[in-house]
N, C-alpha and C positions, 0 to 999 in steps of 0.2 A: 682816654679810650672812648670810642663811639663804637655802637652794636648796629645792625640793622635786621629788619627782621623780613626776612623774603618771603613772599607769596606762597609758596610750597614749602613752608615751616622752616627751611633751615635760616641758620644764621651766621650772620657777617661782622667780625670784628676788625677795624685798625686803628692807628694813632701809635703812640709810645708805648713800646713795649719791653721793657726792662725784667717782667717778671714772666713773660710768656702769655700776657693775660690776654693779649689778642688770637689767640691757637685757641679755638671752639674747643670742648674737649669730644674726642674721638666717637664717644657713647650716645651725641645728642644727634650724630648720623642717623641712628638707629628710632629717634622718638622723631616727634612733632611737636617743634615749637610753639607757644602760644601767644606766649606775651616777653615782651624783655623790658631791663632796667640797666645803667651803666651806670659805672661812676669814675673817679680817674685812677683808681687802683685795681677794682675788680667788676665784674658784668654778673647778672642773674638773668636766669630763663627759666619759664613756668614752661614743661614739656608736658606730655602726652604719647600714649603708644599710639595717638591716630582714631580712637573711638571718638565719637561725634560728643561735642560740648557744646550749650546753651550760655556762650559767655554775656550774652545780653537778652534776656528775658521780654516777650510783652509785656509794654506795660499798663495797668488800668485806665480806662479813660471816660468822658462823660462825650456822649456824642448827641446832636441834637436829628430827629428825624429830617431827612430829604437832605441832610450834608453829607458831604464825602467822606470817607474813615478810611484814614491807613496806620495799619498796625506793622510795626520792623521787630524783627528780632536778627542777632547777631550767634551764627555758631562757626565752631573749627571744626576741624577729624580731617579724618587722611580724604582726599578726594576719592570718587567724584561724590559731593553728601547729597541726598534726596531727601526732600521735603514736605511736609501734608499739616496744615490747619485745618483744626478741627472746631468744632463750636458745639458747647453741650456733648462732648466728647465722640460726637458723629463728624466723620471727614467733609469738608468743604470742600464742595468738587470743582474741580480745578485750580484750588489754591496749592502749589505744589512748589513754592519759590520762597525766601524770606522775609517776602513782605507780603501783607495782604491787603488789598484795596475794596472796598466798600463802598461802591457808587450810590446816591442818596439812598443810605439807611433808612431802615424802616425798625418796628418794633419789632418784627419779627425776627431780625438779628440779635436782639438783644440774647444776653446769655455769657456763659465763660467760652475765651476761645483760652486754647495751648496750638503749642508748634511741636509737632515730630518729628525730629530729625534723623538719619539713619542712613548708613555706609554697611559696609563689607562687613564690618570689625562688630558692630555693636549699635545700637539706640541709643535716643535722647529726647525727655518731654518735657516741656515747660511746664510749671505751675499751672492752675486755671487761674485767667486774667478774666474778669469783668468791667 
């Protein structure tokens, strides 16, 4: 069996299907898919009602003054998600995307950043990263 997992949460089963195991079941219409796993008898899928999830976190790093710094982070939730880093828990202004860039650093950036994530449904903060 092969799963695949589409951009817009839902998901796609085919291959051999003798037990029916390629038929999604009916309920995961209703959620948002996050992550999947197959195997040649049965598939798993980590769902969601669609609220914003932080599945990859900033992570800590050591940066040196006048280099570049880019910090990623990875979330899901129902579209469209909106975004805000913050630094010492004050908004970084114009940082409003997944990734944050850092044209040579200075010490005055030092500090914890997090990522805010947030849709229709609900919020989502990362840890403070330093």
């Amino acid at each position: 069996m092969s799963l695949a997992l589409r951009s817009n949460g839902t998901v796609v089963a085919w291959g051999d299907n003798p037990y029916s195991e390629t038929n999604p079941p009916a309920a995961l219409g209703n959620l948002l898919s996050v992550a999947i796993a197959a195997a040649p008898y049965h598939g798993l899928a980590l769902v969601s009602d669609g609220r914003p999830q932080i599945l990859q976190p900033p992570a800590g790093l050591t940066a040196y003054t006048g280099r570049d710094v880019t910090l990623q982070a990875g979330a899901v939730g129902a579209a469209p998600l909106s975004y805000q880093w913050l630094l010492n828990g004050t908004n970084v202004p114009g940082a409003t995307s997944g990734t944050l860039f850092i044209p040579s650093i200075q010490l005055a950036s030092a500090g914890a950043y997090q990522l805010f994530v947030s849709n229709s449904i609900s919020t989502a903060l990362s840890l403070p990263r330093r």
